[in-house]
Every structure is written in structure tokens, then in C-alpha cells.
N, C-alpha and C positions, 0 to 999 in steps of 0.2 A: 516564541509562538506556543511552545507548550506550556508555558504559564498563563500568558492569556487564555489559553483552552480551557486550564483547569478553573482558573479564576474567573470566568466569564459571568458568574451572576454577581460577580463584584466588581465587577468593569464597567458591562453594559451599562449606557447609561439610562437605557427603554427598555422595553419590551420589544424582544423579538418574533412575536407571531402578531400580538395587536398593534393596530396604529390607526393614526388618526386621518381620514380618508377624505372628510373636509376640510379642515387646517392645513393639514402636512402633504399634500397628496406632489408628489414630485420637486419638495423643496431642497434646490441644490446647496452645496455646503455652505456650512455657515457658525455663526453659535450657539443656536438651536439644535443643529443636525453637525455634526464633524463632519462625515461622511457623505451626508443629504440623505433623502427618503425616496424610498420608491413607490410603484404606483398605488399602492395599499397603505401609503402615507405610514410605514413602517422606519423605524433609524436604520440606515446603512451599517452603521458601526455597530450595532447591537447583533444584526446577525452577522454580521461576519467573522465574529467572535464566537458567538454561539457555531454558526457552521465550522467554525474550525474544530473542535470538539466533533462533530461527525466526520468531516478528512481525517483527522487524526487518528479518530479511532477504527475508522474503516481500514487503514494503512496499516497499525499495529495488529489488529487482530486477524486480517485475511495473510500477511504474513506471518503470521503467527501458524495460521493451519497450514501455508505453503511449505515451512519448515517441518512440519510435522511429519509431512507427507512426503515430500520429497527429501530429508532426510533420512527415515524410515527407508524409505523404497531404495535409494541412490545403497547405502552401506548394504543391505540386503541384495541388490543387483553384481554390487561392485563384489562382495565378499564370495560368494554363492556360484558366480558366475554359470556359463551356458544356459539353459533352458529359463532359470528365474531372470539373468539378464537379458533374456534374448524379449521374455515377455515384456519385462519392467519398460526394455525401451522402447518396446514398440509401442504401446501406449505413449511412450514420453513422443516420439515422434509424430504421433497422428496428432495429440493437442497443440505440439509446436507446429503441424502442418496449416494449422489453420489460425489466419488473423487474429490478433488478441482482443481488439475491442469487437470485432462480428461473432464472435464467438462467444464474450459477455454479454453482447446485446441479442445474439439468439436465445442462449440457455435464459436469460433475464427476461426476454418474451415469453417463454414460454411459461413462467410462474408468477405469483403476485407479484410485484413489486414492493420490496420492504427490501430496511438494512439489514436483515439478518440472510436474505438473499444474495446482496451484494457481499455481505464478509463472506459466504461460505463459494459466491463463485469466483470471485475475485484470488481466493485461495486456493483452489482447485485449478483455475484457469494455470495458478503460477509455479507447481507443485515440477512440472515438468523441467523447466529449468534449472532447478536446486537439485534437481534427484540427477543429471546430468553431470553437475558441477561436482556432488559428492563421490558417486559414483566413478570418476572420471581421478579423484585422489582417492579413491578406497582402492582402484587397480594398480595403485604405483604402490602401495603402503600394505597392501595384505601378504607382500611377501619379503618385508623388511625381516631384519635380524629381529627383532624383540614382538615381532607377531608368531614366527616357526618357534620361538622358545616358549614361548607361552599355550602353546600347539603339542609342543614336548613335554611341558609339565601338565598335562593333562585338560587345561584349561577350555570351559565350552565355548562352544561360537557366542553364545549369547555374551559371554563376558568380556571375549576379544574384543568384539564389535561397541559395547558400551565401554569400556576401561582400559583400549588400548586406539584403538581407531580413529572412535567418536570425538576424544580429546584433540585427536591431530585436524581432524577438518574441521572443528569448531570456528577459527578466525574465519575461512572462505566461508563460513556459512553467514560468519554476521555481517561480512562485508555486503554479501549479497542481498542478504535481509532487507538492511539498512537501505543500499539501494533499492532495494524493490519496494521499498515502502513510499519511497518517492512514484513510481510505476501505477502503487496502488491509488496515490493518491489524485493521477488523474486519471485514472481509470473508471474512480466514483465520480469525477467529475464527468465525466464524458457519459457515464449514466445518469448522472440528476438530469444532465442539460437536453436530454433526450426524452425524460420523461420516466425514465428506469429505474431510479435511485431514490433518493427519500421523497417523501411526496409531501407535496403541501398542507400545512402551513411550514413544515419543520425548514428551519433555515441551512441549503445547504450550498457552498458556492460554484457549485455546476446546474445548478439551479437558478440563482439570483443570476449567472450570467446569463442563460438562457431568459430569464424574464427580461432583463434589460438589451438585447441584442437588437429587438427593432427599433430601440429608444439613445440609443448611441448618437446621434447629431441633436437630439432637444437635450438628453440625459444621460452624458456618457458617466457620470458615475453609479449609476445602478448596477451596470457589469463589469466598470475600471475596479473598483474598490476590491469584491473578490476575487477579478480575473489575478489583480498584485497578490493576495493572498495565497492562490497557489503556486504562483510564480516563485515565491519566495521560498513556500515548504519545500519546492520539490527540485527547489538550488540548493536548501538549506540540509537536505535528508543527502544531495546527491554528493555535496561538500562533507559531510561529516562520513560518507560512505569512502570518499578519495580519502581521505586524510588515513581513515584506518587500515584502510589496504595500503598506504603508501607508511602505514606504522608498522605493520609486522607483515612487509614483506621484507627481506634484508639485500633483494638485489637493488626497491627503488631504495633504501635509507642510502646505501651505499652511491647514489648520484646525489 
């Protein structure tokens, strides 16, 4: 899937924003159409391809700021502790206090809508989570042997924390990434299909399902074709997430 994403202007085999509205207009699959066309006489296959390249990269980059922030915050909670953790969590609490997608779709209300929206709430929305899970190994591990010795040889919090810490939660943090990019990736879905996420024409598959939703008994592939597309990343993001938590954890290797 992420080579179709990257490859998509070499794949598709149309255009994905134009199409032909007289000839093609709801033609279900075939040789023409792999996919079929939607009601904009558009290739199925062309954007679903192109939309994967925006799931994809909305996944990777809102995780991307969710680790930023919530690793940031979780090691500086966890190491620091009292008054910095007492604040760090109570923030991480009020955002967990509140539904993840009514909480994307309010903040998302309240400002344009564009992807640069969606990567920075999507990110923010998840930062809570990560900064718990870090947090949560920085309490067990800031009073190992080899962090008081490094406390005794004079060494600053800044160094501990990046060179002695940071090293040890790195797996839990990618495990959680990984999965949370699955998270992420219907999360943009459940804002295209709403109307909050990329806006038309650009092909996104929370989008195209939502165009196809009332057309599912004349044309169910208008919404079948992307609805499998995320089905599939967000097994495929959730598989490569078990696998590596089940790699370097050594109680699961040991069943």
C-alpha cells in the first residue's frame, strides 16, 4: 500500500479529479473502469490510489507531532515528577476525558477545513496517550542503577533524559506510533466523510465513501472500493504494530 501511494502517478490509470460526466458517469466495473466510476464519471481506481497518499500521510505525520509532544511531555512528567507531573497530567486527562472523534470534529469546526488542520489536530488530539505510556516507563526507570550513576557523575537532567532514558522507551513508543497510525488513519476518515477533512475535488477515502453512501444498492462500488482500502491499512498498520510489540517484548517471544 505504501508503494501504490508513492507510485500512484504511475499506477493510476486516469485522472483523478477529472472525469468524464457523459460517457462514464456511474459505469460499474469492467475493462474500462477496474473499479467503476463515480457519479462525476471519475476512475475508482485512480483515486483510491491517489487518496491513499493523503491516509497515509495524514497517519505518518499527525503521529509524528503526537510523539513529539507526548514524548516531550510524558519523560519531563515521569523524570521531574510532583508539580510538572501533577500539571503534564492533568491536561493528559481532560483530552482523554473527552471522545476522540467529537473532539476532532469540534476543534475541526471550528477552523477551515484543510489537511494541515487535520495533521496538527489529529496530532494533538493523540499526544495524551503517548505522554502517559512514556511517562508511565520513565517512573519505573529514573531510579535504576545506571540513571543515580550518572546523577553521581555529575551528569545534567538534559543528558539523562535524552542518553539514558529516552533509549529505553523508544520500542513502546514505536509500537504505539505504528498503532496509532492506524487510529490516525480513520480518524481522517471519519473527517472527510463528514465534510472536515480534505475537500473536493482532492480524492480522499472518507470522502468517496461518503459520496457513495446513498448510492450503495445502484453502486455499491463507489464506497466498497475505499471503504477495503482502509480496512486493509488500518489491519495492516495494526499487524505490523502486534508483530513488533510481540518482537521485543521478551515475555510474549517466550510463549
Amino acid at each position: 500500500m505504501l508503494l501504490a501511494a508513492i507510485l500512484a502517478p504511475w499506477l493510476a490509470p486516469r485522472d483523478p479529479i477529472r472525469g468524464d460526466l457523459k460517457h462514464a458517469y456511474l459505469t460499474p466495473p469492467g475493462s474500462a473502469f477496474l473499479l467503476g466510476a463515480d457519479t462525476q464519471g471519475r476512475d475508482v481506481l485512480s483515486r483510491v490510489l491517489y487518496g491513499a497518499r493523503i491516509s497515509l500521510t495524514v497517519g505518518l505525520v499527525s503521529q509524528s507531532v503526537a510523539v513529539l509532544l507526548g514524548v516531550f511531555l510524558g519523560l519531563v512528567a515521569g523524570y521531574y515528577g510532583r508539580w510538572v507531573d501533577a500539571i503534564v497530567m492533568r491536561l493528559a486527562d481532560v483530552t482523554l476525558a473527552f471522545p476522540t472523534l467529537l473532539l476532532l470534529i469540534a476543534v475541526s469546526a471550528a477552523v477551515r477545513p484543510s489537511l494541515l488542520v487535520v495533521f496538527v489536530i489529529i496530532g494533538i488530539v493523540g499526544w495524551a496517550a503517548m505522554a502517559r505510556l512514556v511517562r508511565s516507563q520513565v517512573l519505573v526507570l529514573r531510579n535504576a542503577e545506571y540513571v543515580q550513576a550518572a546523577r553521581a557523575l555529575g551528569a545534567r537532567d538534559r543528558w539523562i533524559l535524552w542518553n539514558h532514558l529516552l533509549p529505553n522507551v523508544r520500542a513502546q513508543v514505536i509500537v504505539a506510533a505504528t498503532l496509532g497510525i492506524a487510529g490516525a488513519i480513520m480518524a481522517e476518515a471519519a473527517l472527510s466523510f463528514v465534510g472536515l477533512g480534505a475537500q473536493p475535488p482532492t480524492p480522499s477515502w472518507g470522502a468517496m465513501v461518503a459520496d457513495g453512501r446513498e448510492l450503495l444498492r445502484v453502486a455499491p462500488w463507489v464506497s466498497f472500493a475505499p471503504g477495503l482500502a482502509i480496512g486493509i491499512a488500518v489491519l495492516g498498520f495494526n499487524l505490523v504494530g502486534e508483530g513488533l510489540r510481540e518482537a521485543w517484548d521478551p515475555k510474549l517471544r517466550e510463549r
